[in-house]
N, C-alpha and C positions, 0 to 999 in steps of 0.2 A: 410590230406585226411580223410572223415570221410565217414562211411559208413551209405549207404541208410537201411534204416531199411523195411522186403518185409513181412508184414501180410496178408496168404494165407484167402482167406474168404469160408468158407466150406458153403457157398450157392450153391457151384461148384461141392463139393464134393460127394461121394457115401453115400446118406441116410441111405444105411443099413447094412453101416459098419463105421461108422464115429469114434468112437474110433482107427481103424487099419489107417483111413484117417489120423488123429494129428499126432496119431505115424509117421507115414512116412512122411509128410512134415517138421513136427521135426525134424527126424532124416535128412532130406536133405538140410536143413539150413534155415528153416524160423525163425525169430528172435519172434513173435506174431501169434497170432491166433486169427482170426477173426470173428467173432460172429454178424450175422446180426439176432436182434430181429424184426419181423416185425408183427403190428397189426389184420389188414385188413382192420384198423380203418384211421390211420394218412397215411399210404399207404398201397395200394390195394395189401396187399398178405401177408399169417400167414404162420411165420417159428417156433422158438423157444421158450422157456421161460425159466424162471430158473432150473426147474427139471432135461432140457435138458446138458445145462451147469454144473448140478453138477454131472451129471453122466460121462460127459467127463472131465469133473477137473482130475482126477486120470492117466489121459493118455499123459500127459504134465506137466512140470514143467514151459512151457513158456506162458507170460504174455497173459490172455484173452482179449483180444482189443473189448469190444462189442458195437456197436450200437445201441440204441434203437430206431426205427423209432413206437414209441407208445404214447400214449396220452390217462390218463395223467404219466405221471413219477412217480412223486412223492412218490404214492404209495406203488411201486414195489422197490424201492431201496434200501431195505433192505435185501430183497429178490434176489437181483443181487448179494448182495454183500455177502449173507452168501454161494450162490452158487460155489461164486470162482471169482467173474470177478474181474481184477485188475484195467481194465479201463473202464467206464463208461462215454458213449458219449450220448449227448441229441441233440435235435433240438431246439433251440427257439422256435420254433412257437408251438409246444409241450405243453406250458404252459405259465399262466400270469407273474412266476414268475422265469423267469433262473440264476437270479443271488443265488433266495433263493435254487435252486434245484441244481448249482453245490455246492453251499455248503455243502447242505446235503449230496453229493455225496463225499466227501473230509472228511465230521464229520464218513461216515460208513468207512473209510478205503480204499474207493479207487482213483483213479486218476480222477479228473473230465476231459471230453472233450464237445467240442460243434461240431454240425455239420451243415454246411451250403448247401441247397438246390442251385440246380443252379440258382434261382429266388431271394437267399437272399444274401442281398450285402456285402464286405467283413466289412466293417463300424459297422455292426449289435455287432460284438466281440471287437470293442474297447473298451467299459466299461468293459468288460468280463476278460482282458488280465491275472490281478493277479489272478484270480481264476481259471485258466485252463492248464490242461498240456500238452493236445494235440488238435487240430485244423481239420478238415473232411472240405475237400474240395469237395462235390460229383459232379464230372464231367458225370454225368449220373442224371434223375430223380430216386430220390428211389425209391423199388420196389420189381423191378428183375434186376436179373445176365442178362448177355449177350448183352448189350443194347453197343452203339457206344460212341465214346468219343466227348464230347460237347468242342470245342475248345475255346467257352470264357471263359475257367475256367482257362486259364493261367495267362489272365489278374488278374485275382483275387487271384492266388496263390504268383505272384509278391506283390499285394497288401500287401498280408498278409504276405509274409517275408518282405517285410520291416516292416511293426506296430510289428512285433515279434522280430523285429535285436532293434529297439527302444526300449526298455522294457530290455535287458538285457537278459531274463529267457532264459532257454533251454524248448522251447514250443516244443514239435513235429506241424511239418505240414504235413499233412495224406491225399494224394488224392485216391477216390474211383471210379471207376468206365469206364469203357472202357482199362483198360490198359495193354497193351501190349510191345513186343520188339521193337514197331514203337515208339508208346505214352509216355511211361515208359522216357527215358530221357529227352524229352523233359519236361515234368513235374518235371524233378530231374531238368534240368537246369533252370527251373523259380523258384526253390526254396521250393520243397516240400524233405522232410528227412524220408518219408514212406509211399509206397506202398501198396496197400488194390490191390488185385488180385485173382480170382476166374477161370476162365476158361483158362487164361494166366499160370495158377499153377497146377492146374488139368489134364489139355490134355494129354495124352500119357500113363495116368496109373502112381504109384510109381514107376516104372523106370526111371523115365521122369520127375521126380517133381526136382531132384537135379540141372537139368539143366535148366528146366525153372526158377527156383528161382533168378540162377549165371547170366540169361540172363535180367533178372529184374534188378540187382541190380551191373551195372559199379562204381567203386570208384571215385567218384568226388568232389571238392571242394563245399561244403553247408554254 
């Protein structure tokens, strides 16, 4: 029985208390912390950057999971990485070159991940497979929070645990977006090992976060 890994995404969370936000999802058992960087550039709406992430680094011991939904990368990965992030997720279409940019992402010390739009196929990461250590399935367009859950994204999370069970590694497979006590298993039974959840982890206030986390995350066969 291996357990679902449930990376809360403080896109959800109280803007103007976000350090006491990690604290309490931490303490209620999120295994990750989610970190949506967003341009306004590659998607329509600007959240974070590195300053932000380093000023929350001190409030968690646990792994920063960040996406960048930004363009280009390249630039900034140094700059993720002295902030604290441990993973660093990109898009393809982000840049000409993502094989050279998970590398660089693995040469500054952190975990490279890729992330696929609901428009790109699961195909795109087979070259990809030795350089990456976690997989973003977003069953939502990026953006924003609160959006519904796009149901042909299971097709493609099957996709991707199999080309992932073939390879051997221990890849994470990460789906974001829509998910809920409805959504949430059914995406664990097509073969996703972690949860990206935002209003599904939020709702109720820190009273509420321990239980939402335990209702994300049933023990099941991966």
């Amino acid at each position: 029985m291996s357990k679902v890994l449930i990376s809360p995404s403080i896109l959800s969370a109280d803007f103007a208390c976000l350090g006491d936000e990690i604290r309490a999802i931490d303490a209620a058992g999120a295994d990750m912390i989610h970190i949506d960087v967003m341009d306004g550039h590659f998607v329509p709406n600007l959240t974070f950057g590195p300053p932000i992430i380093e000023m929350l680094r001190p409030h968690t011991k646990k792994p920063f999971d960040v996406h960048l939904m930004i363009a280009p990368v390249d630039p900034f990965i140094s700059a993720f990485a002295k902030a604290g992030a441990d993973i660093l997720t990109v898009h393809p279409e982000a840049g000409p070159h993502v094989h050279r940019t998970l590398q660089a992402i693995r040469a500054a010390g952190m975990r490279p991940g890729v992330a696929l739009n609901p428009g790109t196929p699961a195909s795109i990461v087979e070259p990809l497979l030795d350089n990456v250590d976690l997989i973003l399935v977003m069953s939502v367009n990026p953006g924003f929070g609160g959006q519904s859950f796009i149901e042909s994204q299971l097709r493609k999370v099957e996709q991707l645990r199999h080309m992932i069970d073939q390879t051997g590694r221990d890849i994470v497979l990460e789906i974001d977006g829509g998910l809920n006590r409805e959504t949430a298993p059914r995406a664990i039974a097509a073969g996703v090992t972690a949860i990206v959840a935002g209003s599904a982890v939020f709702k109720g206030g820190p009273s509420a976060y321990g239980d939402n986390i335990r209702a994300l995350r049933p023990s099941v066969h991966v």
